[in-house]
N, C-alpha and C positions, 0 to 999 in steps of 0.2 A: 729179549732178555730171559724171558721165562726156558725159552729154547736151548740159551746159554747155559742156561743153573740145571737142567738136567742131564746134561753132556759132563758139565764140571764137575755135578755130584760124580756122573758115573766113573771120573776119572779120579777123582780124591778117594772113594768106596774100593779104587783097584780095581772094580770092574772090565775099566778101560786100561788095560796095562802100558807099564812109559813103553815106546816102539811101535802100539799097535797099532795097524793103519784104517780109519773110520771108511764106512761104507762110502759110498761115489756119491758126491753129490745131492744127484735128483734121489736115489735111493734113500738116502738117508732123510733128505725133506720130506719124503711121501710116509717113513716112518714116525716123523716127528709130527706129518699134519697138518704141514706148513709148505708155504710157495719155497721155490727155489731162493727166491733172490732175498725171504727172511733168515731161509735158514743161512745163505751168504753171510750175511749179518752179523748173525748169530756165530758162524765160526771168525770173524775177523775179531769180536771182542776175546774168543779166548785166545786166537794168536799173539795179540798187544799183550794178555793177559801172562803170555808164557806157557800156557797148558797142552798145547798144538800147534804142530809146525806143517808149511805144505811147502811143497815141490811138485815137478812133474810128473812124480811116480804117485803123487795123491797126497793126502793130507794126513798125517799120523800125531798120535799123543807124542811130546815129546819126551826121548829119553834118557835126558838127565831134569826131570820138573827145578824150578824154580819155585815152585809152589807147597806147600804145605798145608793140613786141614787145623783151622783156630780151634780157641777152644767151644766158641758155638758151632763149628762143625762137629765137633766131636759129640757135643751132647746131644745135636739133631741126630747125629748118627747113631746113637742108643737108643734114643725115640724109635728111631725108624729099624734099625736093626737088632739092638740087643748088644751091641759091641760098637765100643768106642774105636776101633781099630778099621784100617780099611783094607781090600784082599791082599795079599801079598807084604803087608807091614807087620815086623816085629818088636814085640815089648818084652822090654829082661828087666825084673824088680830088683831090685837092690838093696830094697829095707824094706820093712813092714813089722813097728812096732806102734805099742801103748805107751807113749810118751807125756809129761809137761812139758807144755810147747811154751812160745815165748811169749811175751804178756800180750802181743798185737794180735797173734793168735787166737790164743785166749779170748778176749776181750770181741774179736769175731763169731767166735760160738757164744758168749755170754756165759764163758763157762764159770766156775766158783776157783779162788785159787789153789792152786795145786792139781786140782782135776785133771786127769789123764784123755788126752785124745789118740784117735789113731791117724800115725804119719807114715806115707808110701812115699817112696824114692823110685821111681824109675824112668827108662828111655826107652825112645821109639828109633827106628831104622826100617830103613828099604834097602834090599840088597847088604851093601856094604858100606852104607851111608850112614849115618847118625842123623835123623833129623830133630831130636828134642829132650831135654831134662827135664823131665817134671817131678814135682812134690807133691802131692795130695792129703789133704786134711778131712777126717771125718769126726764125730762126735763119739764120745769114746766109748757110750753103750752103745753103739751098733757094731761094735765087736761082737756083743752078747748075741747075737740075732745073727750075725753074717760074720762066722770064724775064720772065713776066705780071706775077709782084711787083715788077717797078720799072716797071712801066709804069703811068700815071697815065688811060691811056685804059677809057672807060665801057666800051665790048666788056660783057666779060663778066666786070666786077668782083664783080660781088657775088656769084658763082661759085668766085672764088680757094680761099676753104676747102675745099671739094672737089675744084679740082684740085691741091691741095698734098696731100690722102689720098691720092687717085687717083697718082700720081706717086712719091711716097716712099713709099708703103705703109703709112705710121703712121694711124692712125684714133684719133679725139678718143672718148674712154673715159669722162672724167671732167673734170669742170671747179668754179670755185669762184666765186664772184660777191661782191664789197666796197662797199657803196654809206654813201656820206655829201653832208647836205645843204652846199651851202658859197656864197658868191658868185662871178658869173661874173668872170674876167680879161678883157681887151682882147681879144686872142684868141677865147677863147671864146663871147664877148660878138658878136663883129664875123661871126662863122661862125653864130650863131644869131638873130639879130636881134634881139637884147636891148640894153638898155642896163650900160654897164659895172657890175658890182658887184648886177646882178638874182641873182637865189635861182634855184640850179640843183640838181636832183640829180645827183650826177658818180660815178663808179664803177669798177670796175677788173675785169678776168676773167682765169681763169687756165684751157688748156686745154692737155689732158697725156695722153701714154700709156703704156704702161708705161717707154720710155726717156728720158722727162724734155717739159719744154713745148713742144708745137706753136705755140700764137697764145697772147701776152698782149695784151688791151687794156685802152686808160684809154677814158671815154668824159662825155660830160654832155648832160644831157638837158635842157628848157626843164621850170620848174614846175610850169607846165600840164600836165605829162606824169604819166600814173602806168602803173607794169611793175607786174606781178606775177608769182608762182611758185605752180604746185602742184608738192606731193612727198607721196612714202611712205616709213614707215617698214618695217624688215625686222623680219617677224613672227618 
């Protein structure tokens, strides 16, 4: 498994590009450290999985993925890289203002009423694909500290989560993830290239440190899409 999750990272990071064909085998086990017949293993979970296909010409990422990185991949991937985004994936903003949000909102930052947060709109895509709508919520003085969050320009968006640690010092600790299947809206429909009222998975995160939420998002995904999560429990 452990063999799995660093094959998948490399393939959700775009390291591993959809088409690209993995080293042979014994090569690639002796890279990884591992017997042949674990790393077998190990690729037959991500074939079930959809991330890798084989045939006789060898075994390749596959290239149309079924798969998509969550929003705990996305944060692990700030961690580990500084960019929410993986090689080859593009983000276009679409808004980025100082808003009154709506009381549920609100009432998640523990804001006062009327207080202003800051709210991002954007999508992700590979290629010519749309893989997601997201919303993003911040607290609305880290505008004052990080003037990027109203800026709607590509730079270095997909970067924002880490320079909002980097900057106010808070570091994302813990988070929570809400997913239900529902139909798309106009909206969301027009942002993903669906037809109104198609089957989306749509979801919501919550990302906190010890003094209350750094980022909430809402987000939805096309059908075709499938996230997943590994965890552990505390022995």
């Amino acid at each position: 498994m452990q063999v799995a999750d660093r094959i998948r990272r490399r393939i959700l990071d775009g390291v591993l590009a959809p088409g690209a064909k993995l080293p042979p085998v014994r090569e690639l086990a002796a890279a990884e450290g591992v017997a042949v017949a674990t790393l077998g293993r190990s690729l037959d979970h991500l074939q079930v999985e959809g991330y890798i296909t084989t045939s006789r010409r060898g075994t390749f990422v596959a290239d149309a993925p079924t798969v998509t990185a969550s929003a705990h991949d996305r944060t692990a991937r700030v961690l580990r890289t500084g960019s929410i985004l993986g090689e080859g994936e593009t983000m276009i903003v679409t808004s980025a203002d100082l808003v009154v949000p709506p009381t549920y909102v609100a009432e998640i930052f523990d804001s006062e009423p009327g207080a202003r947060v800051v709210r991002r709109q954007w999508h992700t895509g590979t290629g010519q694909q749309r893989t997601g709508l997201y919303v993003t919520w911040y607290p609305g003085h880290f505008a004052g500290v990080v003037p990027e969050l109203l800026s709607s320009s590509r730079g270095d968006a997909g970067r924002l989560l880490a320079r909002v640690q980097e900057t106010t010092g808070r570091r994302v600790i813990a988070g929570r993830d809400d997913m239900h299947g529902r139909d798309a809206d106009a909206r969301e429909a027009a942002a993903l290239g669906l037809r109104i009222g198609a089957p989306i998975l749509a979801g919501a995160h919550r990302l906190w440190d010890d003094e209350g939420i750094i980022e909430y998002g809402e987000w939805c995904l096309p059908s075709r899409l499938v996230i997943g999560y590994e965890y552990r429990f505390e022995q």
